[in-house]
N, C-alpha and C positions, 0 to 999 in steps of 0.2 A: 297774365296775372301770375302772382309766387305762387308758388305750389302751396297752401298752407300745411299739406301734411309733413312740414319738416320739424312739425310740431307734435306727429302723430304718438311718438315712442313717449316722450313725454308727458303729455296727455295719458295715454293707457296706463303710464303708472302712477297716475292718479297727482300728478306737479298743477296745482292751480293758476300758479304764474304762467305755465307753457298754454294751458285752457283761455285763459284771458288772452295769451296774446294773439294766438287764433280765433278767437271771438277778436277782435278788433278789426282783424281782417277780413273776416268772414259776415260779420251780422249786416251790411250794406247790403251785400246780395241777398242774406236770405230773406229781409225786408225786401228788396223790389222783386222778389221772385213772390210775395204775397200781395203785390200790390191791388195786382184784380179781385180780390177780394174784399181791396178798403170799404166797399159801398156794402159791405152787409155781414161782415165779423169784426171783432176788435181785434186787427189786426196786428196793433202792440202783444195787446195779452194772449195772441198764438206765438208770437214769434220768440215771446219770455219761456211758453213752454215747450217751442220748441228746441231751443238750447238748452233750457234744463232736461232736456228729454237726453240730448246730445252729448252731452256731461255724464249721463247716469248709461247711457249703453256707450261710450266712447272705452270703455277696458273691454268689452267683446267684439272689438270693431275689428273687420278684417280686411285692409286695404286691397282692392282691385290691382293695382298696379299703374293705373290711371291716376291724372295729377290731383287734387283736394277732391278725394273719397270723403271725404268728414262733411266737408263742405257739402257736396252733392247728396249725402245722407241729408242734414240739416235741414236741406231744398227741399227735400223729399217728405220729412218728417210734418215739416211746416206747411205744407200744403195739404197734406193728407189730414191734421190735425185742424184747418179751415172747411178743408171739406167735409169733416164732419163736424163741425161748428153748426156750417150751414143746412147740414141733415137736421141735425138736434134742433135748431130754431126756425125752421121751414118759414124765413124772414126772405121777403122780396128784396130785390135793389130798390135803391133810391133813384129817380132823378137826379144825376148832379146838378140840374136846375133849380130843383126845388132845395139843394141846400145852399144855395151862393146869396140869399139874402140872409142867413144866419152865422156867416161866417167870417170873424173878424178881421180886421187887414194886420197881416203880420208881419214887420219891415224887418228887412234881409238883416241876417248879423254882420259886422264890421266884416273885413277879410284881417283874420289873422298877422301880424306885423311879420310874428318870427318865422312863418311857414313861408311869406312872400318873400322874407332876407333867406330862407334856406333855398326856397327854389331860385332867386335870383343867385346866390350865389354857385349853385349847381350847373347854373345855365351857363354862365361866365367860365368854366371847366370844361367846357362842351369841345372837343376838336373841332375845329374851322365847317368842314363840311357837311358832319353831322350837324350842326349848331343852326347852318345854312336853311337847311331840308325843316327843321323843326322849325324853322322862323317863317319861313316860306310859308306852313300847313298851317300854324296860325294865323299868322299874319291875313290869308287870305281863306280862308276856312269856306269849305263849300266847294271849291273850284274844284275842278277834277286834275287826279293825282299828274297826268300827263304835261297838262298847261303847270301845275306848278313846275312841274321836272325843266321844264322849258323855260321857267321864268327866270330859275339859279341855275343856269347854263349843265343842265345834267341831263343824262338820260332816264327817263323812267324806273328801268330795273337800280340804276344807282343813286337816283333817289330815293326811291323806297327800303333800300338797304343802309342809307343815311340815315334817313329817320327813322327806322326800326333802332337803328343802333343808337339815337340818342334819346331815346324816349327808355332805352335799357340802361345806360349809361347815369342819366336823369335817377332813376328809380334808383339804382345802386349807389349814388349818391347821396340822396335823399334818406337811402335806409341808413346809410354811414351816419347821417346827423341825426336816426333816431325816430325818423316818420314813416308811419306803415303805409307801403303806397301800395292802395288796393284797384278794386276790378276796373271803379269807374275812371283812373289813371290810363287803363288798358296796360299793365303792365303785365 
């Protein structure tokens, strides 16, 4: 994942555009870092306060030295802020059972036209045996990393250094056209 704190300096002195764009980065994880929670806080309105939390002490923040400190603040804020949701409303979980006859079908969004023209054009840049290694990992997803190495005539360690490097290469491309490629990327 990018470090988000390359946003940190900017952020502390108080630049809204530099906050939002580590908030675009950033709000995917701290959402699935509250996920365990969904059955018994509104897990939206913790995660609203806890960026507004993260905004309002981000100019006393004092970076560890470790990569997205803000970030791991955020995590931190936002759970502790569920957990005492859940103190204050000493509310049981639910059955996920008993909510699945209330809950309506809600069919998937298109897939994006100009994200799939960016990433296929990303992909098409790819050097030959990086390009390989990430074709290979999708293409047959599941298998284990050794059978793929074998399958595009590599070995192991230089397949995993293939696709390490194209899935970085992808990303820094990807941000060249302007797309924040976050955690769930594994970048």
């Amino acid at each position: 994942m990018i470090d988000l704190d390359l946003h940190l300096a900017q952020i502390v002195a108080g630049d809204a555009d530099a906050f939002a764009r580590w908030l675009a980065g950033s709000e995917s994880s701290v959402r699935l870092s509250l996920g365990s929670f969904a059955t018994v806080v509104d897990v939206e309105a913790v995660l609203q306060e806890a960026l507004l939390r993260v905004w309002q002490v981000a100019p006393r923040f004092v970076a560890d030295g470790a990569p997205n400190g803000l970030l791991r603040l955020a995590v931190r804020i936002g759970r502790n802020l569920a957990i005492s949701e859940v103190r204050r409303t000493k509310v049981r979980p639910v059955d996920p059972s008993e909510l699945e006859p209330h809950l309506e079908v809600i069919e998937p969004a298109a897939p994006d036209p100009l994200l799939r023209a960016a990433i296929h054009e990303c992909h098409g840049k790819l050097p030959d045996q990086p390009k390989k290694a990430l074709d290979a990992r999708i293409a047959i997803a599941g298998k284990d990393d050794t059978e793929l190495a074998e399958s595009v005539g590599m070995r192991l360690n230089t397949f995993l250094q293939n696709f390490a490097r194209a899935r970085k290469l992808l990303a820094e491309c990807l941000a060249r056209a302007g797309i924040v490629v976050d955690q769930e990327l594994g970048t």
